[in-house]
C-alpha positions in Angstrom: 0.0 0.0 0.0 2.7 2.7 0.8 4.4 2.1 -2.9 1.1 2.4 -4.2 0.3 5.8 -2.4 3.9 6.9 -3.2 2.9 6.7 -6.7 -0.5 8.0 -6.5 1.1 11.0 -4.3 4.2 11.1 -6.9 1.9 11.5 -10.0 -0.6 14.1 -8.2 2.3 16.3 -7.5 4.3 16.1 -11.1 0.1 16.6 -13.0 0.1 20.1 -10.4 3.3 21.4 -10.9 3.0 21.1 -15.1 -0.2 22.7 -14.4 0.7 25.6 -12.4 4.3 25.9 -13.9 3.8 28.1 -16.7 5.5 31.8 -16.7 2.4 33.6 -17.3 -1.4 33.3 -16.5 -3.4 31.4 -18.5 -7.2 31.8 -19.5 -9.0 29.0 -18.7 -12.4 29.0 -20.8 -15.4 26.4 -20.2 -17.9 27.2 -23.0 -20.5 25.0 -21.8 -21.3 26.9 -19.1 -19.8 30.2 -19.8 -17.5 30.4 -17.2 -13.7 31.4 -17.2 -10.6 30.9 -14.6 -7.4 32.6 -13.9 -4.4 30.0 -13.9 -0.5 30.6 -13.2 1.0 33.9 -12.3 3.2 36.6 -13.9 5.2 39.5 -12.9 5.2 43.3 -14.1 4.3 46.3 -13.5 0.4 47.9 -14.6 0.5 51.2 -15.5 -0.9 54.3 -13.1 -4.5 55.1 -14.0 -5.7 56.1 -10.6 -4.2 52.7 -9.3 -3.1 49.6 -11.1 -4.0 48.4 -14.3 -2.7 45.6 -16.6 -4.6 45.3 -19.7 -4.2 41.9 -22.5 -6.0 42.3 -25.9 -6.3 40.0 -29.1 -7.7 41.9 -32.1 -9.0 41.6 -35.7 -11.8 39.2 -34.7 -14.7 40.9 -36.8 -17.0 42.9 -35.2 -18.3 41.7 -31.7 -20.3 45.2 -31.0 -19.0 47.0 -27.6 -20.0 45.0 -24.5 -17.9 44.9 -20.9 -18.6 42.2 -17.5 -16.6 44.2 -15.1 -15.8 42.0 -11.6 -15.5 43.4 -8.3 -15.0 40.1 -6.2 -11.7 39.2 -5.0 -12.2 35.9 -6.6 -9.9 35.5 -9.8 -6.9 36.1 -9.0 -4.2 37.3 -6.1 -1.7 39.8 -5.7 1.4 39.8 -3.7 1.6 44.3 -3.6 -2.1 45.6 -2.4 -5.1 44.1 -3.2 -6.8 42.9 -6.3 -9.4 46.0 -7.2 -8.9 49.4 -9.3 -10.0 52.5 -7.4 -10.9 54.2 -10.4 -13.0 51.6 -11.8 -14.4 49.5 -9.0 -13.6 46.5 -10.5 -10.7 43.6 -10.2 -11.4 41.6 -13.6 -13.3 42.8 -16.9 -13.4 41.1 -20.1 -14.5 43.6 -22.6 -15.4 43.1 -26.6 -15.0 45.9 -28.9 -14.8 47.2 -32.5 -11.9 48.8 -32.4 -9.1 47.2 -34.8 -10.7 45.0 -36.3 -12.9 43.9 -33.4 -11.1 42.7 -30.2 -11.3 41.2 -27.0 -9.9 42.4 -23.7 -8.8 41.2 -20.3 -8.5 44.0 -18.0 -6.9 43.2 -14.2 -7.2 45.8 -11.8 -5.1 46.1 -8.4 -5.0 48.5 -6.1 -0.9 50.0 -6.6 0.9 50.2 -9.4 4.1 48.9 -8.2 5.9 45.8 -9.9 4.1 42.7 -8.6 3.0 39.5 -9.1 -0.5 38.3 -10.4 -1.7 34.8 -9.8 -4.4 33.2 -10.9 -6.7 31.6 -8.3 -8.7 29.1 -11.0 -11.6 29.6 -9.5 -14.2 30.1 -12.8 -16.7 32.7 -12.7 -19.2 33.5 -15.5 -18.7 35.4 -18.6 -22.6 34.9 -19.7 -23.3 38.4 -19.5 -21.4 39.4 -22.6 -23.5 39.7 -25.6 -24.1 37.3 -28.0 -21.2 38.6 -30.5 -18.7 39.0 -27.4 -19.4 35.3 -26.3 -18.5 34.2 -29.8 -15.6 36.6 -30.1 -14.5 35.7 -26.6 -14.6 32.3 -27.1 -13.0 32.2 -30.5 -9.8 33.2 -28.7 -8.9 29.4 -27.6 -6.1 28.9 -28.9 -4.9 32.2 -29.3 -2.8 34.5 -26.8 -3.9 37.9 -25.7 -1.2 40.6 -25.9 0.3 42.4 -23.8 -1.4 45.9 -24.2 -1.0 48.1 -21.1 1.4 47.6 -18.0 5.2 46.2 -18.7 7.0 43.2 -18.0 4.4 40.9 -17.7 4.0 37.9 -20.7 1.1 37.7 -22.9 -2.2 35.6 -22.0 -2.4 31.8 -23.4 -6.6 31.3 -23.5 -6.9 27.6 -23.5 -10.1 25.6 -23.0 -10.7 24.5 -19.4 -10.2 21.2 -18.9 -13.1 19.2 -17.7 -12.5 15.8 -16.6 -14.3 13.2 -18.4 -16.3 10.8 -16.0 -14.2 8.0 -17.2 -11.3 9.9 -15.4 -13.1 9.5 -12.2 -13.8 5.8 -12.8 -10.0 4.6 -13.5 -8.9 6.7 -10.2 -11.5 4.6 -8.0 -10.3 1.7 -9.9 -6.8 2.9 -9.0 -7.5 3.4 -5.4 -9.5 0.0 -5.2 -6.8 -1.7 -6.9 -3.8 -1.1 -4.6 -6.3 -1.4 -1.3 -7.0 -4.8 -2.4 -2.9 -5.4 -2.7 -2.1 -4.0 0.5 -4.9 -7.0 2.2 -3.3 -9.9 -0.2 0.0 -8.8 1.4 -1.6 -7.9 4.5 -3.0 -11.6 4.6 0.0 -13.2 3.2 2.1 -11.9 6.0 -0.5 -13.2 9.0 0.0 -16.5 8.7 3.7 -16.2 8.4 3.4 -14.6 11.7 1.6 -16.8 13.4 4.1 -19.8 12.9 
């Protein structure tokens, strides 16, 4: 049983580390139910617009009319200098869709200091329903894609990537695992008893 938790403990830790070991944060993007999540963390500097602001844009994706989700929670993401939230605009997190060049999308991170810092995402997913109809699509078109660095400095651009949801299959084989090396810590368990008793 301990070899068998040793490698169940040894694969957990080398699946989280290539998960969170990316140089940059990542946009995580369910589209079945319109949610989004912060992952990995960066470090720069936002520019000074009445407190920090870091701002990550993709363009030239048509013409997804104007519309903004601005979020004033705490909950996507940390900061090492102040707190997540810019004075000037209430909010910690917007995604925004526009027409300007060519029709673009925006991810706008607010903080409370513009000092260099560090960002990380939480991955906790919040919903992005509220955009309209052409910012969903343009929004979600951008899996794949990388948002640009637009405003602050030092910080890498965005990777959007689909959010992985496990399949149910995935929760099967780990029972199975965990079933598996239970039942070879009793064989051994067993096997050793009589042994014992001799």
């Amino acid at each position: 049983m301990k070899s068998a938790t040793t490698l169940l403990l040894a694969i957990t830790t080398l699946t989280l580390a290539s998960a969170s070991s990316y140089g940059a944060l990542i946009l995580n993007i369910n589209t079945a139910d319109k949610t989004f999540a912060l992952t990995g963390s960066d470090t720069g500097t936002p520019i000074n617009a009445g407190g920090g602001l870091t701002i990550w844009t993709l363009t030239g994706l048509g013409a997804p009319g104007f519309s903004t989700f601005s979020y004033n929670n705490d909950v996507a993401f940390s900061t090492n200098v102040g707190t997540p939230g810019f004075p000037a605009g209430g909010y910690d997190t917007a995604i925004t869709s526009t027409d300007n060049t060519g029709g673009s999308i925006s991810l706008n991170l607010g903080v409370s200091t513009a000092s260099l810092q560090t960002l990380t995402g939480s991955g906790v997913f919040q919903s992005y329903a509220a955009l309209s109809p052409t910012g969903l699509s343009a929004f979600e078109s951008t899996i794949g894609s990388s948002l640009a660095l637009q405003f602050g400095s030092g910080f890498s651009p965005v990777s959007v990537v689909a959010a992985a949801i496990p399949e149910p299959s995935t929760y099967i084989v780990g029972v199975g695992f965990v079933a598996l090396a239970g039942f070879m810590a009793y064989r051994r368990r067993r096997a050793k008893a009589p042994a014992a008793a001799k």
